[in-house]
C-alpha positions as CSV (number, residue, x, y, z in Angstrom):
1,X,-57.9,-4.7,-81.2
2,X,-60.1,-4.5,-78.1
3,X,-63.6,-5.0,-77.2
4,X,-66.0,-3.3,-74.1
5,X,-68.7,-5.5,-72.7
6,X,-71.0,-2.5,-71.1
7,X,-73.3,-4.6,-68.8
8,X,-75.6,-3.8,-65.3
9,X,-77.2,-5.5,-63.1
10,X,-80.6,-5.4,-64.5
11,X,-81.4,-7.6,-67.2
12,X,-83.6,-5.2,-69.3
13,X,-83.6,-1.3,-70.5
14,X,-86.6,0.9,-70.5
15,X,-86.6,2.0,-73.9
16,X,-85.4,1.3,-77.7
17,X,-84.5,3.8,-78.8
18,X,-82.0,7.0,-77.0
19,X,-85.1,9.6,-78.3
20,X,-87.3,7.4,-75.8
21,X,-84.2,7.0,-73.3
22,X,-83.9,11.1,-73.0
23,X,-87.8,11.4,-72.3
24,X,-87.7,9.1,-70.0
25,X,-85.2,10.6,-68.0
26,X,-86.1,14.3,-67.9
27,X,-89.7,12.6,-66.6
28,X,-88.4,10.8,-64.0
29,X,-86.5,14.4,-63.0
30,X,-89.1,16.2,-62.9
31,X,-91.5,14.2,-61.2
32,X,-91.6,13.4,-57.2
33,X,-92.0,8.9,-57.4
34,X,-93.9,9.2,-53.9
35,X,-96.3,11.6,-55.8
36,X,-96.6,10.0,-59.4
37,X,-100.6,10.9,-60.2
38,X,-100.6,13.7,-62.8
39,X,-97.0,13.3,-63.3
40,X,-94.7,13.2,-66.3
41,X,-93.2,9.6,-64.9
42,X,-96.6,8.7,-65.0
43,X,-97.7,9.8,-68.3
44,X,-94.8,8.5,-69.8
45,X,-94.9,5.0,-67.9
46,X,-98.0,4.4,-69.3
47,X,-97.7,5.0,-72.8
48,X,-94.1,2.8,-72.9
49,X,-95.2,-0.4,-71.3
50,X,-91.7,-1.8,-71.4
51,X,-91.0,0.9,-69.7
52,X,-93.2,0.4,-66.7
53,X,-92.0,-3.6,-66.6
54,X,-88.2,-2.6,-66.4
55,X,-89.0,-0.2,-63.5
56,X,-91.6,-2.6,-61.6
57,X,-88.6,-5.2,-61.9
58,X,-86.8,-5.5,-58.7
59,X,-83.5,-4.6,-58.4
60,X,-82.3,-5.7,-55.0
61,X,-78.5,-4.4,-53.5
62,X,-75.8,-7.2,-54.0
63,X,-74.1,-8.6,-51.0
64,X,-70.8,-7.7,-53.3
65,X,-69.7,-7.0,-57.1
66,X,-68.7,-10.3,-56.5
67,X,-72.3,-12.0,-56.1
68,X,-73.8,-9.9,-58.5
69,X,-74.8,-11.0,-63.0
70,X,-74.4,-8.4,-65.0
71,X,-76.2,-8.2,-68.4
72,X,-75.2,-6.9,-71.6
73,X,-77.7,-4.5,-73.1
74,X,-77.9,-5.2,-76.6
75,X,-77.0,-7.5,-78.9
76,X,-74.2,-8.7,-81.1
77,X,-73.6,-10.7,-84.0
78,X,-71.1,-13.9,-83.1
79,X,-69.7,-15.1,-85.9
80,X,-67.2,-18.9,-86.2
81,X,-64.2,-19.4,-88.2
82,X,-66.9,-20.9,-90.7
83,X,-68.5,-17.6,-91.0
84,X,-71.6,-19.3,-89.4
85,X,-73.2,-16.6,-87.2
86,X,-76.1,-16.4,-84.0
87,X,-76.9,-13.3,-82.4
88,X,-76.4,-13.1,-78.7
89,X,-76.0,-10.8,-75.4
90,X,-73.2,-11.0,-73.2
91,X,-73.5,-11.8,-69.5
92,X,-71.1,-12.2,-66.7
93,X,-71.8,-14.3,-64.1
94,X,-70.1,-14.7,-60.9
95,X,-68.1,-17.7,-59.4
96,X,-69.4,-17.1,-56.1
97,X,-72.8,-17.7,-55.1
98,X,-75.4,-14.7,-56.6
99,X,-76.4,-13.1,-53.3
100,X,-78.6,-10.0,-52.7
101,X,-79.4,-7.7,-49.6
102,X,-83.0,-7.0,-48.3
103,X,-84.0,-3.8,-48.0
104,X,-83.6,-3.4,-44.4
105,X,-79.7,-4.3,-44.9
106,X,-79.2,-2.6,-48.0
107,X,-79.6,0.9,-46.2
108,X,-77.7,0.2,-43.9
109,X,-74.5,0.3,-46.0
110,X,-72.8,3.0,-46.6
111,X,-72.1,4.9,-50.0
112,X,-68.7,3.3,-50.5
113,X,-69.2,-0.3,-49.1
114,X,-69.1,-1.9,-52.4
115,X,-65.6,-0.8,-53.2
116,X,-64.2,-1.9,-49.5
117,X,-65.7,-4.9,-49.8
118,X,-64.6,-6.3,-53.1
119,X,-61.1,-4.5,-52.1
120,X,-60.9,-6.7,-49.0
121,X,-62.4,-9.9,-50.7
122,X,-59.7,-9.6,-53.7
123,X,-57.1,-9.1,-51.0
124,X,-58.0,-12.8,-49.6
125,X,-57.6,-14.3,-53.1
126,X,-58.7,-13.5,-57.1
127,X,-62.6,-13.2,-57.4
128,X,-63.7,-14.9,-60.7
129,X,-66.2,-14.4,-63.4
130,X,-67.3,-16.4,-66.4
131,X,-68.2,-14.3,-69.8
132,X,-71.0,-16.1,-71.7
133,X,-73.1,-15.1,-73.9
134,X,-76.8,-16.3,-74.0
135,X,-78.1,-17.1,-78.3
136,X,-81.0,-16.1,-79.9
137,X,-82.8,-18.2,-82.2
138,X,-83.8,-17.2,-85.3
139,X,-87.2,-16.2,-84.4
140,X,-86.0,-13.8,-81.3
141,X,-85.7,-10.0,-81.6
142,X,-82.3,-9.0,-81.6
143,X,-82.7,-4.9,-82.1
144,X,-84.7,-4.1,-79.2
145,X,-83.4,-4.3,-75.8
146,X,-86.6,-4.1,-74.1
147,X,-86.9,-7.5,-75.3
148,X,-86.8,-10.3,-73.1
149,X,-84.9,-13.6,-74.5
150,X,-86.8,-16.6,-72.4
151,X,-84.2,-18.2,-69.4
152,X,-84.2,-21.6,-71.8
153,X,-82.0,-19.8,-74.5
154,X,-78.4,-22.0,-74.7
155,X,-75.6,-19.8,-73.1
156,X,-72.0,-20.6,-74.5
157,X,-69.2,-19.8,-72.4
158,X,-66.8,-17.3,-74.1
159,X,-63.8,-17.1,-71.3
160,X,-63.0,-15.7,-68.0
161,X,-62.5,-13.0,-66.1
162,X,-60.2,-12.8,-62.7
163,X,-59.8,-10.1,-60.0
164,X,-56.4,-9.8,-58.1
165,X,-56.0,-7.1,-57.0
166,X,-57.2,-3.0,-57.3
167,X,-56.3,-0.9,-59.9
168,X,-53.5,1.5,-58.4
169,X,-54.7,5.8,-58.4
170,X,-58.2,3.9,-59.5
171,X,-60.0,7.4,-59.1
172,X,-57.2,9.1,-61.7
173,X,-57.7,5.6,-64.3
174,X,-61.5,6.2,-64.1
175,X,-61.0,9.7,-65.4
176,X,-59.3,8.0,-69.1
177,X,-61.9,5.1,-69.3
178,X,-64.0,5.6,-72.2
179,X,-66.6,3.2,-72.6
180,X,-67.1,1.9,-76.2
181,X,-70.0,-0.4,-76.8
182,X,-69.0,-0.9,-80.1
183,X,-66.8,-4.8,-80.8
184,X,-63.5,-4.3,-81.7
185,X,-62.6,-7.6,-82.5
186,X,-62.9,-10.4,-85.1
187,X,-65.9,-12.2,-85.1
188,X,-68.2,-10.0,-83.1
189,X,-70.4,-7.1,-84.9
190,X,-72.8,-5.0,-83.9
191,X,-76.6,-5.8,-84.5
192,X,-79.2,-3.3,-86.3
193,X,-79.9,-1.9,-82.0
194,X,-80.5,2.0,-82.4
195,X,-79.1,2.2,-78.7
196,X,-75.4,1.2,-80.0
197,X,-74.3,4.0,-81.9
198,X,-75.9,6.8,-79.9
199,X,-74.1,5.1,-76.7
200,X,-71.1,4.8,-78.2
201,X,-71.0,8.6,-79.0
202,X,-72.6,9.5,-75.3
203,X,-69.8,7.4,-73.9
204,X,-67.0,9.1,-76.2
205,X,-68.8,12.9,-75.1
206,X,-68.4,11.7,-71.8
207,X,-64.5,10.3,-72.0
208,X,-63.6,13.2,-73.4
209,X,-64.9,15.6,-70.9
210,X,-63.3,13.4,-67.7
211,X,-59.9,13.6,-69.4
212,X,-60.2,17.4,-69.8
213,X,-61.0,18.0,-66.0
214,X,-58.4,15.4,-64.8
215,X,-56.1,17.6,-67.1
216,X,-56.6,20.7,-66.1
C-alpha cells in the first residue's frame, strides 16, 4: 500500500468546492490583474471572500525547496491501533531554517534555479524534512479547505523525509507520476472534502495523458 501527501507552499485554497475552483480559473484567464475593475477576477473575488484572502496572502519565493513548508490541502481522518480517530492536515517542514527571497531577489533567478540549487545542496549532504500533521479539535471544520485551523492547534510528528541524491532521467520519471490524493494506507481516510475525489480523478486524467506522450 502507498499513500501521496499532495502539499504547496501556501497554507490555504481559494475555493471548496472544484465547480468554484474551475470558475475561478477561467476568471483569472481572462482577466488582465494590472486592470482588475469590470473584470471577471474581480467579480468573482468579490463574491468568494475566501477567495480574495488566499490571493491577498503573500506568497514570497523560497531561498530553496529546502527552506520552504509545504501544506497539505485537505484533511484526513487519523485513526490509532485503538480505533480512536482526530482529523488533521499534513504538513512538511523543513530541517533547515524557513527562508524566503524579497521581491527584488526573487526575479532575479532564473526559471530553473530551484532545481540547481537543491541538486547542488543534496550533493553536499541529505536535506531533511519532518512529516507532521497539525489536529483539529472537535469543533474545527474539516471539509472545507478554505478554512483556516488557528497556529495553536497540537502538531504530531508522523516520520521523516530525507533527500540524497536526484532522481536519475527525473524529466522521463515525471512523465509516470500520478498524483493520488487519496490514503492508501491503514489508519488514514479521507474526510467528507468535495476537493478529494474530483482531484484525485484530475490527477489520474492528467497521469494518464503524460504517459501516453512519453510513449509515443
Amino acid at each position: 500500500m502507498h499513500t501521496d501527501i499532495v502539499s504547496h507552499s501556501t497554507d490555504g485554497f481559494p475555493t471548496r468546492t472544484g465547480a468554484e475552483f474551475v470558475e475561478f480559473l477561467r476568471a483569472v484567464a481572462s482577466s488582465d490583474p494590472a486592470h482588475l475593475s469590470g473584470s471577471a477576477l474581480e467579480a468573482f473575488l468579490g463574491s468568494h471572500p475566501a477567495a480574495l484572502a488566499f490571493v491577498q496572502t503573500p506568497k514570497p519565493a523560497p531561498v530553496s525547496f529546502a527552506t520552504e513548508t509545504y501544506f497539505g490541502v485537505t484533511a484526513m481522518r487519523f485513526s490509532n491501533a485503538a480505533s480512536a480517530s482526530r482529523f488533521g492536515r499534513f504538513r512538511i517542514l523543513p530541517e533547515a531554517a524557513s527562508a524566503h527571497l524579497d521581491d527584488v531577489a526573487a526575479r532575479a533567478k532564473g526559471p530553473n534555479d530551484l532545481f540547481e540549487e537543491i541538486a547542488g545542496r543534496v550533493s553536499k549532504g541529505p536535506v531533511r524534512f519532518k512529516v507532521v500533521v497539525q489536529v483539529a479539535r472537535n469543533d474545527d471544520v474539516v471539509d472545507d479547505a478554505t478554512v483556516h485551523w488557528p497556529e495553536d492547534r497540537k502538531l504530531v510528528e508522523l516520520g521523516r523525509l530525507e533527500l540524497t541524491a536526484p532522481v536519475p532521467n527525473s524529466p522521463g520519471e515525471e512523465k509516470q507520476i500520478i498524483f493520488d490524493p487519496i490514503p492508501r494506507v491503514d489508519g488514514i481516510e479521507p474526510s467528507a472534502d468535495p476537493l478529494l475525489e474530483l482531484r484525485a480523478a484530475v490527477y489520474l486524467i492528467s497521469g494518464r495523458r503524460r504517459r501516453a506522450a512519453a510513449g509515443a
